[in-house]
N, C-alpha and C positions, 0 to 999 in steps of 0.2 A: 393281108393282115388287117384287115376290116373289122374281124371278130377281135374285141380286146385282151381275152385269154390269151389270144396264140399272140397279138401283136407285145402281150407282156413276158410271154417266156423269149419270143426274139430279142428282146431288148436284153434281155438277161443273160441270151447265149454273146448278143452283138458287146456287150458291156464286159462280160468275163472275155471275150476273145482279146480285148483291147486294149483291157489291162494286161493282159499276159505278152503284148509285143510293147509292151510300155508308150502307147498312147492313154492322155487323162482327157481328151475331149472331143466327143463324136458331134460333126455338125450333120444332125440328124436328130430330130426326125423332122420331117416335111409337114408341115400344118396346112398346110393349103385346101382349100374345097374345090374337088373339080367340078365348077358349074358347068361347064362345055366341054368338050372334045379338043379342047386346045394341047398344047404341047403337054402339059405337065400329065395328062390323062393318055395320053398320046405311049409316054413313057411310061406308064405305071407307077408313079411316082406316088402317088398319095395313098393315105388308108377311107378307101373306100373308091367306087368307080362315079361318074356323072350321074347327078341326081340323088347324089347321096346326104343326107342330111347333116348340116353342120354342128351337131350334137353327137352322132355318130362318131362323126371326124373323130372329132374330139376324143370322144373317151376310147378310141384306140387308137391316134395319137400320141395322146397322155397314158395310155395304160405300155407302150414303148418307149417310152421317155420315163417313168417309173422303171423300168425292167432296168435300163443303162443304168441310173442313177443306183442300183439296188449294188450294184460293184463296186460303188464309187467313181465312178464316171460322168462329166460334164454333160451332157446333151444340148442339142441347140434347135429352137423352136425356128419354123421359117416357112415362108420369108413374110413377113409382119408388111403392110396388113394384105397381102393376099395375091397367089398369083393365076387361084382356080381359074380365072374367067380369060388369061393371056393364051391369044392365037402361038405368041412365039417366044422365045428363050430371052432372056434381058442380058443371058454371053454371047448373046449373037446382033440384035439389031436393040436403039430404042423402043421401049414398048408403053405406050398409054391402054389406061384398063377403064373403061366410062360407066363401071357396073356403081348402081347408085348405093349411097350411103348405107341405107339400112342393111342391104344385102354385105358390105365389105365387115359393118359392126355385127351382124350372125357368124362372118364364116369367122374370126379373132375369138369365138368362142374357147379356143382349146389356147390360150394365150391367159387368160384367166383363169382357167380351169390349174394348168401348170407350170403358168411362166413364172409364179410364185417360188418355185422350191428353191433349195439353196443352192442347187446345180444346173439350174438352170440359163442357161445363153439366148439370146433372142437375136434371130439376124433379119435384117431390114431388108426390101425389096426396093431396086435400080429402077422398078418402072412408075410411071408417075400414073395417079388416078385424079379423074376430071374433078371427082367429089371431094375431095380432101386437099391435093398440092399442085390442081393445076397441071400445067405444061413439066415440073419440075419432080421429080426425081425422089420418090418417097426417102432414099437414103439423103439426099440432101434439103430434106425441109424438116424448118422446127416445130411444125404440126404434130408431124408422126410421132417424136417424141416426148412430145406432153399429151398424148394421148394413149402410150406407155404409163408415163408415170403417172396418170389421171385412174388409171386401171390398178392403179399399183404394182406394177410390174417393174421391179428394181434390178433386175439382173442385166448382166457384162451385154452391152448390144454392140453387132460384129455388122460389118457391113457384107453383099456380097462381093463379089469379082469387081475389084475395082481397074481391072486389066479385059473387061467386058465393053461388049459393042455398045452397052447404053450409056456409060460412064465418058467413053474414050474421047468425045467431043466437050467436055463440061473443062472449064478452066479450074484450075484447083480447086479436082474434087474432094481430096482430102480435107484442107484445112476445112473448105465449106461445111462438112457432113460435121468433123469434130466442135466447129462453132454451132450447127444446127445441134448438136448432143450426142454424136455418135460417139463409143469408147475406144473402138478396134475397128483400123479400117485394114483390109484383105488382100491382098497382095499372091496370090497361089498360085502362079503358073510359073512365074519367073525370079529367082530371088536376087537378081540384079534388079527388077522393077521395087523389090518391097525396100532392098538398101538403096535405090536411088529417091523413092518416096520417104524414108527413114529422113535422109538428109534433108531435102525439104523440110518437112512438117517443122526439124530440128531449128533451122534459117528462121523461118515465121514465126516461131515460139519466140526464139529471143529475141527477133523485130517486133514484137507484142504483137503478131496478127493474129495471137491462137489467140478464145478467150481462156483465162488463164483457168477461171472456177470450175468452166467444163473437162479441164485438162485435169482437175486435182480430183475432182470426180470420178471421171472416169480411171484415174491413178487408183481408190480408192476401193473401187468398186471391182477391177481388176486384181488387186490384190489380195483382197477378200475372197475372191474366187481360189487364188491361188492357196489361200491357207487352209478351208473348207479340201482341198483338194493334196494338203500335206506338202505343199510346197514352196511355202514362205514360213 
């Protein structure tokens, strides 16, 4: 799906399919640029192969992320800012990425290009990069998310696998990502993990751990979603 023609009728057959088993929100599509041969090229995961330009990416990306949206379906850009250049999976071990700045700000190309629309989800990457957060956890620093909103990129931001090898050692990583700015944190494998992290997050809120403004935000900004999508 490199060519944005065909990556836009996919999106379109992926969008009608998905409304018709009554899902409203595909996390999908993959923004990533595979700079390397690492895992995510590995799997075929992105639109375009190594060496592809991050403007490419982008508009067929975005031209599958337009096809979803044309049903009426959520899409979700990812994983913010970038996992082209990761050897390994961030559900399996920690992963640091040391690809320099300029390179992380070309490949978030297709994050401006479409992270704009009204259906738009943006979800944050588990591994941490040397240029931007350090030893810590793109989902858990409040860099990455003022450089969202510095883009103007307003949309519902979803954490990944918070039940992932990169997460599993970090001491409350929920409440940390929601104080960093995170809206939705992910919980997917096991739904005794998301109702035992529900309870939590619920404790800290009314010990005043969460901050509160993040929490009405992100309330706000999730519901918004949900009306755009007929369901408030």
């Amino acid at each position: 799906m490199s060519d944005p023609g065909i990556a836009y009728q996919q999106g379109t057959q992926t969008g009608a399919f998905l409304k018709q088993v009554g899902v409203n929100v595909d996390l999908a599509p993959v923004a990533d640029v595979p700079r390397i041969n690492g895992f995510m090229a590995q799997e075929q995961r992105t639109f375009g192969s190594v060496g592809a330009r991050p403007k490419a990416v982008a508009a067929a990306t975005c031209a599958f992320a337009r096809g979803v949206a044309s049903q009426g379906i959520a899409f979700t850009l990812k994983h913010f800012p970038g996992l082209g250049d990761a050897l390994q999976s961030t559900d399996n071990v920690p992963v640091s990425i040391n690809e320099p700045f300029r390179k992380i700000e070309a490949d978030d190309t297709a994050y401006g290009e479409c992270g704009r629309s009204p259906l738009a989800v943006v979800m944050v990457s588990s591994a941490s990069y040397s240029a931007l957060t350090g030893t810590v956890p793109a989902v858990l620093s409040p860099r990455i998310y003022g450089i969202l909103a510095s883009e103007g990129v307003g949309a519902v931001i979803i954490s990944d696998s918070f039940e992932s090898g990169s997460i599993a050692a970090v001491a409350s990583p929920a409440r940390t990502a929601i104080n960093a700015g995170l809206d939705m944190v992910m919980y997917p494998s096991y739904q005794s993990a998301a109702e035992q992290a529900y309870g939590v997050l619920l404790r800290e809120a009314e010990a005043g751990k969460l901050n509160t403004f993040n929490v009405r935000a992100a309330d706000q900004r999730i519901l918004g979603l949900k009306r755009r999508l007929g369901l408030a």
